[in-house]
C-alpha positions as CSV (number, residue, x, y, z in Angstrom):
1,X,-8.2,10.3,-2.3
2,X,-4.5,10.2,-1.1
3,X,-5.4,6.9,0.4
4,X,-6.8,5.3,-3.1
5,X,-3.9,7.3,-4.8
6,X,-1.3,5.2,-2.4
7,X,-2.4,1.8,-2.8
8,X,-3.4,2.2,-6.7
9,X,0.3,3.2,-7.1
10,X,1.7,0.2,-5.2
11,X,-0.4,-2.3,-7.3
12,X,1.6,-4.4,-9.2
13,X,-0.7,-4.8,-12.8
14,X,0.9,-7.7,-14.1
15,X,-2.0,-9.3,-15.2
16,X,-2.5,-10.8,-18.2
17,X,-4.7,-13.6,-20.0
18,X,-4.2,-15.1,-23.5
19,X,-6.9,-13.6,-26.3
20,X,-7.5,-15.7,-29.2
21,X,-5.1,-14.5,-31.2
22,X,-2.3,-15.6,-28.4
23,X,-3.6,-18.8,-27.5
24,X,-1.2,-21.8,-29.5
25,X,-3.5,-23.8,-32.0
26,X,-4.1,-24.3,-35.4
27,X,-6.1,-21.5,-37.4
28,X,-7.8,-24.1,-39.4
29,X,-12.0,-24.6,-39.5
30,X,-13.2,-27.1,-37.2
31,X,-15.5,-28.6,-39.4
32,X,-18.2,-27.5,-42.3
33,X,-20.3,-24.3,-41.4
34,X,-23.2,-26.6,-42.5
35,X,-24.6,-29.6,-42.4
36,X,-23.1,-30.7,-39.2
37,X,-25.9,-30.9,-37.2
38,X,-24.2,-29.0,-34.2
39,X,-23.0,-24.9,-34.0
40,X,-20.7,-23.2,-35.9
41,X,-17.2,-23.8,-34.6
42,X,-14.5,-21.8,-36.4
43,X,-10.9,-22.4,-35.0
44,X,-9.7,-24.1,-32.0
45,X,-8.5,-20.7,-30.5
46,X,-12.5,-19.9,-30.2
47,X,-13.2,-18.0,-26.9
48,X,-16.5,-20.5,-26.7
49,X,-14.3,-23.5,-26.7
50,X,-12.1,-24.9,-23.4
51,X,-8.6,-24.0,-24.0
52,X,-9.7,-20.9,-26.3
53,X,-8.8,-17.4,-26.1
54,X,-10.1,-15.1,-23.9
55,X,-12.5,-12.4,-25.1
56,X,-11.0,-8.9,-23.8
57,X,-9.1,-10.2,-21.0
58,X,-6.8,-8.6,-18.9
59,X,-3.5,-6.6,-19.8
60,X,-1.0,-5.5,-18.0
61,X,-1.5,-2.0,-17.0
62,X,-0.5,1.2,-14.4
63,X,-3.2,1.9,-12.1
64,X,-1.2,5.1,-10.7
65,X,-2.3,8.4,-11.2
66,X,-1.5,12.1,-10.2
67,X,-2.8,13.5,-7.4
68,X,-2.3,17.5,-6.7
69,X,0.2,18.8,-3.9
70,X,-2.5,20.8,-2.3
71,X,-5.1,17.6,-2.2
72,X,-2.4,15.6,-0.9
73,X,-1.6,18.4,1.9
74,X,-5.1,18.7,3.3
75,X,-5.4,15.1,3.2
76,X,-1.9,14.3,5.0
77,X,-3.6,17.5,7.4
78,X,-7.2,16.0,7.6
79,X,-6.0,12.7,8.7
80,X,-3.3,13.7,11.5
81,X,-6.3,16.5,13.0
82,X,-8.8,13.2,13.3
83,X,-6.4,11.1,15.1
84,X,-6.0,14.5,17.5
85,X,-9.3,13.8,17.9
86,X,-9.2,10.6,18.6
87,X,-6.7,11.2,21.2
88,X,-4.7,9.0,19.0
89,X,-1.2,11.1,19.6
90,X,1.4,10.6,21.6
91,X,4.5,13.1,22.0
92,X,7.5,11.8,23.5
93,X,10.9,13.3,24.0
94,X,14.0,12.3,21.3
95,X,15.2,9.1,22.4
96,X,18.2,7.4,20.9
97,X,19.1,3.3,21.6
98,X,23.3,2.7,21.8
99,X,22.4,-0.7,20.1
100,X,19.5,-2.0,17.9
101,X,17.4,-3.9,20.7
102,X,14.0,-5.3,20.5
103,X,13.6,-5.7,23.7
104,X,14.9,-2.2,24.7
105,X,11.5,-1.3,22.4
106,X,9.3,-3.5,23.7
107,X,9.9,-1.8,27.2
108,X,9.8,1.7,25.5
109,X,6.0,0.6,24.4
110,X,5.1,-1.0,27.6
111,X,6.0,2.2,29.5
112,X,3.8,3.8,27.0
113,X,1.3,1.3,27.7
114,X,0.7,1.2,24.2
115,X,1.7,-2.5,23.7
116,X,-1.6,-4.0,22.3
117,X,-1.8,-1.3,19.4
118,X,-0.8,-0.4,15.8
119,X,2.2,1.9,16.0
120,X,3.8,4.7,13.7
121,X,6.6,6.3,14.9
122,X,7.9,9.2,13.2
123,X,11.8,10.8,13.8
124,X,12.5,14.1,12.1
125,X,15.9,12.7,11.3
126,X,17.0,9.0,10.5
127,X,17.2,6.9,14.1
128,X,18.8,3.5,12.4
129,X,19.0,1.9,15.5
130,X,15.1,2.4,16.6
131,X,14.3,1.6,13.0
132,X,16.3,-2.4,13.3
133,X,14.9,-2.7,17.3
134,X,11.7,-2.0,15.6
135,X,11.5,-3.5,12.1
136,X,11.0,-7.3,13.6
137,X,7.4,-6.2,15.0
138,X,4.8,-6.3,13.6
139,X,2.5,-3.6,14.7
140,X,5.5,-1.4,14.9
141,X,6.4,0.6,12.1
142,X,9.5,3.8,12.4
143,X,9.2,6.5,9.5
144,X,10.9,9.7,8.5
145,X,8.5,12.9,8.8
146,X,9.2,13.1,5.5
147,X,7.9,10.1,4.3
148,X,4.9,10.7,6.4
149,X,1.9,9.6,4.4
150,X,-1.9,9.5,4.8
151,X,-2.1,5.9,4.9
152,X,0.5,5.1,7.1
153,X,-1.2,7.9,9.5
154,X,-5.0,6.6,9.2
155,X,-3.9,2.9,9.4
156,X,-2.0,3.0,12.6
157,X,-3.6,2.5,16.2
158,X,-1.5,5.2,17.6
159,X,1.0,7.8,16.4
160,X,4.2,8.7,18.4
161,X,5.7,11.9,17.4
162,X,9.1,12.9,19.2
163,X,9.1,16.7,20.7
164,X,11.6,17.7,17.4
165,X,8.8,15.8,15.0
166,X,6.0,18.1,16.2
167,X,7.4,20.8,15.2
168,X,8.6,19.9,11.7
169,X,5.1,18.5,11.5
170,X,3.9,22.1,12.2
171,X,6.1,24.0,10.0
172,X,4.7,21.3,7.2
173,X,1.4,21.7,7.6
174,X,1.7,25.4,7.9
């Protein structure tokens, strides 16, 4: 449910179609409701003609919706205890880079041997120059433990949690 929650609140819902009333055109009668020998046509704005209105077409509209604290808590919990499971977790200690370097990363990752999967890493406190080594990949992703969310969790290969991150975690779920 936190999952549906997050991507119906990032839709964008700026759809939108012309009804018959919006479509440009005359409101004039086509021709004579009888005697014509085909159907009744009444203006050119008809949702039966080409280049009529549409009949209840889409508006633009918010797909978000609420989602209780608790519900989003057990989720946020339920997802990070099946990637335990799935021995999905890695702990590491702090680390901090001097200078923002990919390639400093990419031999973090390939000590980890965890080069060929989806990454999350989470820092209890902002890391800026892991975030920039890191934001050019494209299985890589850095977050705050506070913006930890159920998506981000479930849709990574592996987690990475630094030692200060576990515990923050803990005193979260708790």
């Amino acid at each position: 449910l936190d999952v549906k929650q997050f991507m119906a609140n990032n839709r964008q819902g700026t759809h939108k179609a012309k009804e018959r009333s919006e479509v440009s055109g005359s409101t004039r009668k086509l021709g004579r409701q009888k005697g014509g020998g085909g159907a009744r046509r009444g203006d050119i704005n008809s949702p039966v003609l080409v280049g009529g209105g549409r009949v209840f077409g889409p508006r633009p509209r918010d797909y978000s919706f609420k989602l209780n604290k608790k519900t989003k808590a057990l989720a946020r919990r339920s997802a990070l205890a099946y990637k335990a499971q799935d021995n999905a977790i890695l702990v590491v200690e702090d680390f901090v880079f001097e200078t923002p370097k990919t390639k400093e990363f990419l031999g973090v990752i390939k000590n980890l041997k965890i080069s060929d999967k989806k990454l999350l890493l989470v820092f209890s406190e902002t890391n800026k120059n892991v975030y920039l080594s890191a934001r050019i990949l494209k299985g890589a992703n850095v977050q705050l433990v506070s913006g930890l969310n159920t998506y981000r969790v479930l849709d990574a290969g592996v987690l990475v949690l630094t030692e200060s991150t576990v515990s923050t975690i803990n005193n979260m779920l708790s």
